[in-house]
N, C-alpha and C positions, 0 to 999 in steps of 0.2 A: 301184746300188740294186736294179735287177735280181738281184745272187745274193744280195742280203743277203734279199731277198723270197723268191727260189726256198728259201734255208737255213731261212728261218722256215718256210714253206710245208711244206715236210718233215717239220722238228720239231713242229709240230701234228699234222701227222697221224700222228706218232709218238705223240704221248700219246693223239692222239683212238684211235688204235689200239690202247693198250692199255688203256684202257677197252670199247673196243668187247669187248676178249678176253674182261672181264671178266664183262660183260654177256650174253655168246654162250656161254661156260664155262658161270655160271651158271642160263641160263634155255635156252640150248637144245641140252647135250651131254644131259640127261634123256633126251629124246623121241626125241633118234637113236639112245642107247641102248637105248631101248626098240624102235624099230624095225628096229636088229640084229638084237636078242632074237627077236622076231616071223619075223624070215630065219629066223634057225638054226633055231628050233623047229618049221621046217618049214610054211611058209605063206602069211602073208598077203603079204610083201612082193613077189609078181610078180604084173602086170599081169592081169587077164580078160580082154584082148584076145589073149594069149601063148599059143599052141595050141604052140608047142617041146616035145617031149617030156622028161621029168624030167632024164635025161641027160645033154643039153645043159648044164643052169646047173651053176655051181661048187657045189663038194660045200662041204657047211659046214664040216666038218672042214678042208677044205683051207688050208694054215696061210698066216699074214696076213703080208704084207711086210714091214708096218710095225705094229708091236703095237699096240693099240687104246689104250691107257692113253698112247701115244707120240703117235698120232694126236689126243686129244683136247686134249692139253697141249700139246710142242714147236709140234707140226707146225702147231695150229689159229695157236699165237700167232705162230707165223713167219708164216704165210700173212695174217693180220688184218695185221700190222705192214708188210709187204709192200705191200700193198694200199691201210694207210693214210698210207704215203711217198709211194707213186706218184700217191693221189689231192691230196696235200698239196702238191705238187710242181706238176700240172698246174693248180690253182686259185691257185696265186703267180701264174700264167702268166696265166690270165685274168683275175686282179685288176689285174694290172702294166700288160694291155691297158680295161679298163673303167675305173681308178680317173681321174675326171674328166670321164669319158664321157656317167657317168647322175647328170649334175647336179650340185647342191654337195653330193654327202651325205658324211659322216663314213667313213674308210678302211673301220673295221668294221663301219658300218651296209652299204656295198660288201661286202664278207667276208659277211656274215649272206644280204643278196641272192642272190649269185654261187653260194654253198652252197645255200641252198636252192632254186634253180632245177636246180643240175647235179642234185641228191638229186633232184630229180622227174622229169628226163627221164632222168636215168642209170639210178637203181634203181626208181622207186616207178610211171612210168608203164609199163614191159617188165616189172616185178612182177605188174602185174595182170592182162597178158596170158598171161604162164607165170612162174605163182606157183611156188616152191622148193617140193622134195619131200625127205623125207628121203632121204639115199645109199641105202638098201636099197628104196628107192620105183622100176617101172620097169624097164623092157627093155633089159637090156645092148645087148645090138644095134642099139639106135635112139639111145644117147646121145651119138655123134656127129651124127646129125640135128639132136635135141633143142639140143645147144650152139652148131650153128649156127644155128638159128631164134631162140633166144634173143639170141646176140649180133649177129645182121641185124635184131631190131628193137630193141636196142639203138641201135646206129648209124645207124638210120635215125628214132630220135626223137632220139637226139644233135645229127642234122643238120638236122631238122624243129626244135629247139631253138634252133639257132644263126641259123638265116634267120627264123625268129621273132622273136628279138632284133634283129636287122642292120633286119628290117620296121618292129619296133616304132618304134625310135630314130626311124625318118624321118615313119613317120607321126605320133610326138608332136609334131615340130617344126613338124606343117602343121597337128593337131587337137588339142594339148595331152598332157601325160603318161597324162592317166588313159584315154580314147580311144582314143590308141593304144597300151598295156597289152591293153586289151579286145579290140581288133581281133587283136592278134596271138597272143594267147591264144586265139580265138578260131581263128584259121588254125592254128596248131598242134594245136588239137582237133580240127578235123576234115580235115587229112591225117593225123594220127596214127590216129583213130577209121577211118579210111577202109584205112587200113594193116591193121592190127590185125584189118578183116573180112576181108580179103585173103589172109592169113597161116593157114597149118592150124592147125587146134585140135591140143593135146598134153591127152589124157586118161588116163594110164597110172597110177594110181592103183585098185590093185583096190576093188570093193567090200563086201569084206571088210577092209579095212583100218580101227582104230579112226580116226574120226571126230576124238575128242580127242587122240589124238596127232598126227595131219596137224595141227590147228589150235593146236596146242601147238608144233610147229616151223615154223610158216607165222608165227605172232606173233612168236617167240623171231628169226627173220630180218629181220622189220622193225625189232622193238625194237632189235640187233646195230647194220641199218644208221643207224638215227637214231640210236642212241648216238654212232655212231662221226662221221654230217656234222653234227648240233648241235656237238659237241666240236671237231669240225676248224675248223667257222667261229667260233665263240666264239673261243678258242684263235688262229688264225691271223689274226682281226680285231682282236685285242690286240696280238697281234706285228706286223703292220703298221703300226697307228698310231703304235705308240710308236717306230719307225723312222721312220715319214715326219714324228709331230712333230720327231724330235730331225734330222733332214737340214732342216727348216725351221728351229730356233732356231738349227743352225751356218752356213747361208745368210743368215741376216738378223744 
């Protein structure tokens, strides 16, 4: 049952994946192309904090590895589809350990949970600490920093998520489900909130930059990821059921 889980778990996030592309093509290759445009033409794309002299950054002319028409197509749907195996993959995993755990509920109503908790500690609460920039947003020099700041409070609300849940479970059993939800929601808020002031601010964002297009590619990367874990849990909470109905009509 396990790989028949992991197989489905995949195949979700294969489809949730290429709708996410869909979604990310449409609503936010716009706004990065526009904030290429904005580089080349000389401008607003680097930081007010960047005293480097002109020299330094790459010439615009300077020809692109990977052709931007290659970049926005291939490579974006490789990388979405990539990303929504992997995450398809690791939520089999934590279904196949939770499903019976959190009460009598329904496989996909489990699926539906499971997703939308990883969607909030994964992307949506490390979102709002260091929200996405367009690629042309930002100090070459500092986005090895920037990616490790981002992916250390990633994993540290990942982990803050997991003992959250492991808290919650034991204190429903002494003060009821909804009590301990609250309590542990609760504790997750404020080591994460505690985190998060802890953590250096990232403000590289000139102020010369249009306004509407940051907020035009800061929407288009929410919209990308909620496409992609509504779809995955929908999608892999259907493929589950109908696997553990059909392992229970051939057992009974």
């Amino acid at each position: 049952m396990m790989k028949t889980l992991l197989v489905r778990g995949m195949l979700a996030g294969l489809v949730a994946g290429v709708l996410a592309f869909g979604f990310a093509y449409a609503f936010g290759e716009p706004s990065v192309n526009v904030a290429i445009g904005l580089e080349e033409s000389g401008g607003h794309a680097h930081s007010h904090e960047d005293s480097a002299p002109a020299a330094s950054a790459p010439a615009a002319e300077e020809e692109e590895l990977v052709p931007r028409d290659i970049q926005s197509t291939v490579g974006l749907l490789t990388g979405v589809l990539v990303y929504g195996v992997a995450i398809g993959g690791l939520l089999s995993l934590a279904f196949a350990f939770a499903q019976g755990r959190l009460g009598s509920l329904r496989p996909r109503v489990t699926a539906l949970l499971l997703t939308a908790g990883a969607f909030t500690v994964v992307f949506l609460v490390p979102f709002l600490k260091y929200p996405a920039n367009p690629p042309a947003v930002g100090r070459a020099g500092t986005i090895g920093s920037r990616t490790e700041l981002y992916f250390g409070f990633v994993a540290v609300s990942l982990l803050a998520g997991i003992l959250a849940t492991v808290f919650g479970r034991k204190l429903a059993d002494r003060l009821g489900a909804w009590n301990g939800f609250l309590l542990a929601a609760a504790g997750y808020l404020v080591v994460i909130g505690v985190v998060a002031w802890l953590m250096p601010v990232v403000d590289e964002v000139p102020a010369t930059f249009p306004a509407s297009t940051l907020w035009s590619f800061r929407t288009a990367s929410v919209g990308t990821q909620v496409t992609l874990w509504l779809a995955l849990g929908l999608a892999f909470g259907a493929f589950a059921e109908k696997a553990l109905t059909r392992r229970t009509a051939v057992a009974a």
